[in-house]
C-alpha positions in Angstrom: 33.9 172.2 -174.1 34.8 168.9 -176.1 32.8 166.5 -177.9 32.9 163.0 -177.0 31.9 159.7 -178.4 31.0 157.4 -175.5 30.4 153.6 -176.7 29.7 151.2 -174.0 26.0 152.5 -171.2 26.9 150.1 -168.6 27.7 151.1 -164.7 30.9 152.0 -166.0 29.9 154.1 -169.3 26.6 156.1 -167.3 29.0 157.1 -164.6 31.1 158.1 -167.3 28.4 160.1 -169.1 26.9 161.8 -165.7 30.5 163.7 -165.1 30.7 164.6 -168.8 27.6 166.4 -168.3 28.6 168.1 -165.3 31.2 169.2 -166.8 29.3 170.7 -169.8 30.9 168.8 -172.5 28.9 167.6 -175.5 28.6 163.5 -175.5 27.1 161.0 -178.0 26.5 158.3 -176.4 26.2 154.6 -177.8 25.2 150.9 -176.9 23.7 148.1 -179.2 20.7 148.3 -175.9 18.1 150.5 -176.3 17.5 150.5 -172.5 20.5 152.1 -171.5 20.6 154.4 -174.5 16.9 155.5 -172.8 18.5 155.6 -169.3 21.1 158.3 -170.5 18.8 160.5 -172.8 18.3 163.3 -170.2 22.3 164.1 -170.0 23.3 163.3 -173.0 23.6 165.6 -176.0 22.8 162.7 -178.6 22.0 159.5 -178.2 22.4 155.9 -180.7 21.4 152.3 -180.6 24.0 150.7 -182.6 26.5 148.0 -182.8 30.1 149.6 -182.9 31.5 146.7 -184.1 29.5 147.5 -187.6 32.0 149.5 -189.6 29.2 151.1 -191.3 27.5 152.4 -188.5 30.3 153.8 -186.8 31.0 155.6 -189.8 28.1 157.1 -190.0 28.6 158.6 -186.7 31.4 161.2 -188.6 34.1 159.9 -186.2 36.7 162.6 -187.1 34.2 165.2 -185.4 34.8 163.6 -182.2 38.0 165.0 -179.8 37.6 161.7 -177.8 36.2 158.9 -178.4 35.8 156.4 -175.1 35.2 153.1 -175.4 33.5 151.7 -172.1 32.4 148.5 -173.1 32.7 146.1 -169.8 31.0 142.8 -170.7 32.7 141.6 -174.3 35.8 142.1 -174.4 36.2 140.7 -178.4 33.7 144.0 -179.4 35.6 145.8 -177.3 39.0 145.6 -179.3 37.0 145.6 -182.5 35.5 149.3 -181.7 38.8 150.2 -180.3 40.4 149.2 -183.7 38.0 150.3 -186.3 37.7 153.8 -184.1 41.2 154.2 -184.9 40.3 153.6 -188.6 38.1 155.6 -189.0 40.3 158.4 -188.2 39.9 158.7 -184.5 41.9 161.6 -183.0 41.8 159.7 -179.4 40.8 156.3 -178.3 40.7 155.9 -174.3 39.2 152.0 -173.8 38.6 150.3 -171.0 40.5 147.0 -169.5 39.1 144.5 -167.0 42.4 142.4 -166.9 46.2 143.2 -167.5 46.1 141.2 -170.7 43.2 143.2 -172.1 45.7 146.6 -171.5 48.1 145.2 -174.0 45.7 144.0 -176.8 43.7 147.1 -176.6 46.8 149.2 -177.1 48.2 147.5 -179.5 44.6 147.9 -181.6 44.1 151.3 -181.5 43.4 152.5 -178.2 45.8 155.2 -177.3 45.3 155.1 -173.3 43.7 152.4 -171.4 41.8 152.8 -168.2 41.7 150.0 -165.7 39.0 150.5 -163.2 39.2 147.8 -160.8 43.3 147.9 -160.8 43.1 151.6 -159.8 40.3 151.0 -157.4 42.7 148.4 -155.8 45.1 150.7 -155.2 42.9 153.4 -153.3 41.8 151.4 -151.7 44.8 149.5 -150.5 46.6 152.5 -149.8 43.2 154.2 -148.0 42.6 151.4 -145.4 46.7 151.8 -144.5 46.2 154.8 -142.7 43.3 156.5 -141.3 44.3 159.6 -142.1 44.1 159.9 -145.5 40.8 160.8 -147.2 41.9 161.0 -151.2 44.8 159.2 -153.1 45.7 159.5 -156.6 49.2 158.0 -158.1 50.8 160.1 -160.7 53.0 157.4 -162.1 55.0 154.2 -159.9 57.7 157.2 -157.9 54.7 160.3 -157.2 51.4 160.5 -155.7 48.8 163.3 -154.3 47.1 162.4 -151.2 44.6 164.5 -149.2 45.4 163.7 -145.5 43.8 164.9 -142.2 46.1 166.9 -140.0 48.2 164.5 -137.8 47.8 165.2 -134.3 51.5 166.5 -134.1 50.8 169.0 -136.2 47.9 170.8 -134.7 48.4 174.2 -134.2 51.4 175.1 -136.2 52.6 177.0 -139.4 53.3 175.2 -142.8 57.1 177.0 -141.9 57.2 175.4 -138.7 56.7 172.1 -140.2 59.0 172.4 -142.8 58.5 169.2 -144.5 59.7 170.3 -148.1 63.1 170.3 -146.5 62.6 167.3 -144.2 61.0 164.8 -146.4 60.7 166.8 -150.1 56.9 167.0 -149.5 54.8 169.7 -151.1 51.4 170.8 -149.2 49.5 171.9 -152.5 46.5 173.2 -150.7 44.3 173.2 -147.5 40.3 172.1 -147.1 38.2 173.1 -144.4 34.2 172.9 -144.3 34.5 171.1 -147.4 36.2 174.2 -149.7 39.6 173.8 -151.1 42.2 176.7 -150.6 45.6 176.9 -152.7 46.3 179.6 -151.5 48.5 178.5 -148.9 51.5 180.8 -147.1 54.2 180.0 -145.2 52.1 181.1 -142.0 49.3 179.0 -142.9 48.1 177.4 -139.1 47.0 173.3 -139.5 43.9 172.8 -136.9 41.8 169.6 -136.6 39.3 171.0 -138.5 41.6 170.8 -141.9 42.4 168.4 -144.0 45.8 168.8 -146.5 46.6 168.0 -149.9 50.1 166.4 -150.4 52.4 166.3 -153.1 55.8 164.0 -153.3 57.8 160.6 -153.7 55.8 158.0 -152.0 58.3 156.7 -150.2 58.8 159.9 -148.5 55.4 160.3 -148.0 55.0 157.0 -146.4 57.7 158.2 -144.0 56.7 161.6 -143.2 52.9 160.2 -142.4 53.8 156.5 -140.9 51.8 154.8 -143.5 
């Protein structure tokens, strides 16, 4: 379990602060509107209406207590950088900030934030790569060379053994895992059978994946 300071109660930051929660972690949560600092009370572990651009009141916050500090501010980008840059200050141990434009990725790393999340650029991309191929269901790009993508089973494939396929040696493709009825096994073997009912997680180059599934 981690503590996290979440500034920023948006869309972006609530969504943000829902999954936190889920995953048990402990989250102060802040916003300079007290109506979204209500909205979150009932998953948060602490809540503040504040201006994180105020030196003062970020400070009071005991910042160095904090494993993350997250920075979801989406509609000023100016306060933004200046919470971003005072975090760091304070003796933040780990800015993550979000970007709405390219240009905002660079200024925000250069002031402090130590990783930058772009939400509509990676949204793009899934959904760019999703609408290429019917058959894939997930898609998430490990850096510009490698991706995992969870794919139905091609028809061609219906019926036989991970071995039979051989696609490790074919294409240098990795099957990480198998879902059916919505549960995830990793527990995969060399005899696994593929049926229509299964969908499979992929790992590799994606040039080799878009060869070995015609994307």
């Amino acid at each position: 379990m981690k503590s996290i300071l979440l500034i920023g109660l948006g869309r972006f930051g609530r969504h943000i602060a829902l999954k936190l929660h889920d995953l048990n972690h402990q989250v102060m949560a802040v916003d300079i509107d007290e109506e979204r600092v209500n909205a979150v009370l009932s998953f948060v572990t602490n809540a503040q209406i504040g201006d994180s651009t105020n030196e003062e009141f970020l400070d009071s916050l005991g910042i160095r207590n904090f494993d993350t500090c997250i920075v979801a501010i989406g509609d000023n980008f100016q306060n933004s950088l200046e919470t971003a840059s005072l975090l760091k200050e304070l003796g933040a141990k780990k800015v993550i900030a979000r970007a709405s434009r390219g240009v905002q990725e660079k200024f925000l790393l250069r002031n402090g934030a130590d990783e930058v999340v772009y939400p509509e650029k990676q949204l793009a991309a899934w959904t760019a790569i999703r609408c290429t191929s019917e058959n894939i269901l997930e898609y998430i790009e490990l850096d510009d060379n490698c991706s995992i993508l969870e794919l139905s089973v091609p028809t061609g494939w219906i019926g036989k053994t991970i071995i039979q396929l051989d696609i490790r040696k074919k294409y240098g493709i990795n099957i990480l895992g198998v879902r059916e009825n919505g549960k995830l096994c990793m527990e995969i073997t060399a005899d696994t059978i593929l049926t229509s009912e299964k969908s499979i997680l992929v790992l590799g180059p994606q040039k080799a994946i878009q060869k070995c599934f015609h994307i």
